[in-house]
C-alpha positions as CSV (number, residue, x, y, z in Angstrom):
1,X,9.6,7.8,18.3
2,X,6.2,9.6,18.7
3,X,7.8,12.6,16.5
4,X,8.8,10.0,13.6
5,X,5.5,8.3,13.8
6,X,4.1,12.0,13.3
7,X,6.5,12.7,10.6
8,X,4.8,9.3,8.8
9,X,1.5,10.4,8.9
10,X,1.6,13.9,8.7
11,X,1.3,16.1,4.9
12,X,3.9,18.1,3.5
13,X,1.9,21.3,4.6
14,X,1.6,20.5,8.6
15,X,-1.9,19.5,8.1
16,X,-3.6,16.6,9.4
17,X,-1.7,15.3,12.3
18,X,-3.9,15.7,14.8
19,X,-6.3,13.1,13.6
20,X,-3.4,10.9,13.8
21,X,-2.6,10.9,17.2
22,X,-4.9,8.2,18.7
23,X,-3.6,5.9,16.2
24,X,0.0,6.2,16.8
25,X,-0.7,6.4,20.2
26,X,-2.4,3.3,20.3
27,X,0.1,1.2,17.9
28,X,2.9,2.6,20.4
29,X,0.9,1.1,23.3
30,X,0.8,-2.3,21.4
31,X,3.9,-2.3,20.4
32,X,5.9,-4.6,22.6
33,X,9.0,-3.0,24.1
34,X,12.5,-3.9,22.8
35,X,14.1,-3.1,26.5
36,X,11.1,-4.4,28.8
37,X,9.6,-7.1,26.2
38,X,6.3,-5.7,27.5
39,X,3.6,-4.0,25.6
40,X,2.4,-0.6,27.8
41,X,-0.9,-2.0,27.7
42,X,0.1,-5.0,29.6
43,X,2.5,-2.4,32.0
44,X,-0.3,0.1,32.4
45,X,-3.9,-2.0,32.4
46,X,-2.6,-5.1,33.2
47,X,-3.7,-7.0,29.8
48,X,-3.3,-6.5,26.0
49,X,-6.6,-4.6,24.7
50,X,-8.8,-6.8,22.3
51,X,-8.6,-6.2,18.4
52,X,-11.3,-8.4,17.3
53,X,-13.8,-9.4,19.6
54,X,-14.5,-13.5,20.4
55,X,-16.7,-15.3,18.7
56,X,-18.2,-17.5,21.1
57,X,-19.1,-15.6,24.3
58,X,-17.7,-17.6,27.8
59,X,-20.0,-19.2,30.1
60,X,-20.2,-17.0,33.2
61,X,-18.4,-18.7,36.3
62,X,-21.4,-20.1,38.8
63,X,-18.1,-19.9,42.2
64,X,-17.7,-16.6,43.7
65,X,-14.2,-17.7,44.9
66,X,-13.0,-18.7,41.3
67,X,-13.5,-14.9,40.7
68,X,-11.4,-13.8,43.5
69,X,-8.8,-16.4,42.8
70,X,-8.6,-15.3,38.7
71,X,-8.2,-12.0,40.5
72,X,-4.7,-12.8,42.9
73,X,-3.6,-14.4,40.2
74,X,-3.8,-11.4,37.7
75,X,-2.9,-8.8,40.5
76,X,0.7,-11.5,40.8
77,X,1.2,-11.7,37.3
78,X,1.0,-8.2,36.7
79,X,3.5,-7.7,39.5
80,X,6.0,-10.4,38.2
81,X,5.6,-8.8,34.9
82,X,6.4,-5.4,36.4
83,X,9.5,-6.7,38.5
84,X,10.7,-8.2,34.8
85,X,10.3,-5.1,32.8
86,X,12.4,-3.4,35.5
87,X,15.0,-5.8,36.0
88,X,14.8,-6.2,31.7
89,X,16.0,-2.1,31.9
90,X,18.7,-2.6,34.6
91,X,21.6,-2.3,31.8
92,X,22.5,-3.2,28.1
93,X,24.1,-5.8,27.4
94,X,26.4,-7.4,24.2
95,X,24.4,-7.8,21.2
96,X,21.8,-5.8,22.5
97,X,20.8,-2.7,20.1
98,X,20.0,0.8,21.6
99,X,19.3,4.5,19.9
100,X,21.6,7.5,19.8
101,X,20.3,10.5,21.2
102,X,20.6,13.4,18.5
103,X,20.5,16.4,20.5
104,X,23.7,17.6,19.1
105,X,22.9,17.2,15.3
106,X,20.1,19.9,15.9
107,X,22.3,22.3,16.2
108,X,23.9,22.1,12.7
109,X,20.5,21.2,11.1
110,X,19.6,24.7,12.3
111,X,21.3,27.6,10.9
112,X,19.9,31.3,11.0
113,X,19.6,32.1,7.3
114,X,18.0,28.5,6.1
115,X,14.7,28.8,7.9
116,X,14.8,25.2,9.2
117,X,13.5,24.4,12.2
118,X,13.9,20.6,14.5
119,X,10.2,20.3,15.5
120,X,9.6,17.0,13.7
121,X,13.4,16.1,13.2
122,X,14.1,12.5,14.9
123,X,15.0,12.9,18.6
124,X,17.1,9.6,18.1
125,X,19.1,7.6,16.1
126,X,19.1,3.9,15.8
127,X,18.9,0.9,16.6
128,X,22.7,0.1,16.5
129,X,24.0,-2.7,18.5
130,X,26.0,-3.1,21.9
131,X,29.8,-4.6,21.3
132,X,31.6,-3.6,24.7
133,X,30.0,-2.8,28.1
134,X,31.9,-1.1,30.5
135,X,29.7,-1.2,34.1
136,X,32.3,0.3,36.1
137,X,32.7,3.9,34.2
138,X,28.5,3.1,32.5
139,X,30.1,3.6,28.9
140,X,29.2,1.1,26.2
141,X,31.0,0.9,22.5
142,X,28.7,1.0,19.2
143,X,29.1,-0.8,16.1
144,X,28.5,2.6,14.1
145,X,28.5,1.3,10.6
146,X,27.7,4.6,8.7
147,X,29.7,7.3,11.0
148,X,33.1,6.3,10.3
149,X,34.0,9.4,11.8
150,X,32.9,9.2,15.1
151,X,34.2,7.4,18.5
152,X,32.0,5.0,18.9
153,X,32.0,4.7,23.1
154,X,29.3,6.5,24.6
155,X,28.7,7.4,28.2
156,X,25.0,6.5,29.6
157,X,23.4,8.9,32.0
């Protein structure tokens, strides 16, 4: 994903893409996640970071134990949010849509005598949906629509 957001923003001639980096890398933090249904930001800081800050500033809380109780409850939401996103990447399911690694398509991209090379060539392929799951030998079946061609059960490791 990072090398097709790259490929986006990057010129023809190479140039440029290191000024893009901390703004992909912040759109894929605040991108919610198709497998956890979290954002990163939420994952790694515990909240979603502010794009436009409040109008009206809050009145500051007189109770010392109000802060300590806002606190427990962020520290358990966080952790029930956690537990989710992990039981959320447990295992695909019908209907669900995942991406096809490409790790073999490299290979022919790549000849000797054409001068091409994979740096910035999509990693995976995607999203196509789940239409079987088989949990006992972790292989699900594709609907492929444009690779005739090609079985369309993969193993997942």
């Amino acid at each position: 994903m990072v090398n097709q957001c790259i490929c986006f923003f990057v010129e023809h001639n190479q140039k440029a893409w290191v000024k893009a980096l901390l703004h992909i890398c912040f759109n894929i933090m605040n991108t919610i996640n198709a497998s956890t249904g979290f954002l990163p930001f939420q994952l790694h800081i515990g909240r979603s970071p502010r794009l436009i800050p409040p109008i009206l500033a809050l009145p500051p809380s007189m109770d010392p134990d109000s802060e300590e109780e806002r606190t427990r409850k962020f520290i358990a939401q966080l952790e029930l949010d956690v537990m989710e996103a992990q039981d959320n990447l447990v295992a695909a399911k019908v209907d669900n849509c995942v991406m096809l690694l490409m790790k073999h398509c490299h290979h022919e991209y790549m000849q000797k005598s054409s001068g091409h090379v994979t740096k910035f060539m999509p990693r995976f392929d995607g999203p196509y949906t789940v239409i079987e799951v088989h949990p006992g030998t972790s292989t699900y079946t594709l609907d492929l629509p444009n690779w005739p061609n090609i079985f369309p059960t993969f193993h997942a490791s």
